[in-house]
N, C-alpha and C positions, 0 to 999 in steps of 0.2 A: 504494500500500500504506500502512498505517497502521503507525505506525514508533513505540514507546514510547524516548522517548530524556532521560533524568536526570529521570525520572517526569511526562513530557508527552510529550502523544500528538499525532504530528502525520499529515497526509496526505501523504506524498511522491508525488511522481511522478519519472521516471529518462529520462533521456537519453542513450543511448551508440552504439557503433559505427558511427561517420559515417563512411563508407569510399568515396571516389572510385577508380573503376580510375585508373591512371597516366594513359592517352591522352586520360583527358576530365578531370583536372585543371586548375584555374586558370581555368575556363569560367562558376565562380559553383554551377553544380551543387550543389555541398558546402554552400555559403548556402543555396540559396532550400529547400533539408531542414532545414535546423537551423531556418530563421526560421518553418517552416512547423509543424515539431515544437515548438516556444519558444513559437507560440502557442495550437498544440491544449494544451498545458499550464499556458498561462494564461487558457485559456475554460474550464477545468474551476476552477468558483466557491467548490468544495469545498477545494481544497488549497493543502495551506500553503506549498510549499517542494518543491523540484527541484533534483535531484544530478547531477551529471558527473564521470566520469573523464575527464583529458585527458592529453596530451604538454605539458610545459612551453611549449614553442616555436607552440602552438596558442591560449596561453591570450586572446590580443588578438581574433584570431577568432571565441568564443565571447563576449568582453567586449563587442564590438561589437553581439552579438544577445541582449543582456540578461544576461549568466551573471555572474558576481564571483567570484573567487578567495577561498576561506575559508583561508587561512592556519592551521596546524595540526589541521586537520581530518583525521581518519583513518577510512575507511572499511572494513568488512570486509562478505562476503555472506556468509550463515548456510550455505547450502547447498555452497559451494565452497570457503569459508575466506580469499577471494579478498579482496586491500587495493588500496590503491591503496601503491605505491611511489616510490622517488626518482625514478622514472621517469615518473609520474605527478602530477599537482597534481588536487584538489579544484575542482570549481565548484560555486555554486548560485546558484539564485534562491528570492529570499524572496517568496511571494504575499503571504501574508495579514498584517494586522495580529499576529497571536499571534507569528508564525517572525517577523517584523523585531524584534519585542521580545526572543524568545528568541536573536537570533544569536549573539551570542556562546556561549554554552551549546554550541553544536554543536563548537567547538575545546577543548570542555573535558573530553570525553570520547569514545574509539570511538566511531562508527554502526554500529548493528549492524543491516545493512537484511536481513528477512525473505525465505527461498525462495530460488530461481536466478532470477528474471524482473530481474533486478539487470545 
């Protein structure tokens, strides 16, 4: 989606709900989705930047497969009003040249990511 954020337009793409049943935990499963999902979204040449919600205690596991912790970063989704909370930490990954330059700018105000596809 194309995301207007402190009057620059970026391409996001989203990453969420990586959910292993209990019985097939720790088998790597949970990897080879993320590594698999991390790179359908950096063979799209288009976009700038990719968000995640996580569980604090998850964030090494997503560090490992390209993601960074944006520290002050708040997210909200238009259609559900939905943030992320204390409960939650921010990740992303910055594609393109533009989002590496703008990073900071993303902890300097809400995201307000467009629709429910969030």
């Amino acid at each position: 989606a194309t995301v207007l954020h402190l009057g620059q337009s970026f391409k996001l793409a989203g990453l969420g709900d990586v959910i292993t049943k209990r019985e097939f935990r720790h088998n790597g499963y949970g990897g080879i989705i993320v590594e698999e999902a991390t790179a359908h979204i950096k063979f799209d040449r288009e976009a700038d930047a990719a968000v995640l919600l996580t569980e604090p205690n998850l964030e090494g596991f997503y560090r490992r497969r390209g993601w960074g912790y944006v520290p002050g970063l708040r997210v909200v989704t238009s259609e559900y009003g939905e943030r992320n909370t204390e409960r939650t930490i921010p990740m992303m990954m910055f594609l393109s040249e533009k989002a590496h330059a703008a990073r900071e700018i993303f902890s300097q105000e809400t995201l307000l990511l467009p629709g429910d596809e969030w």
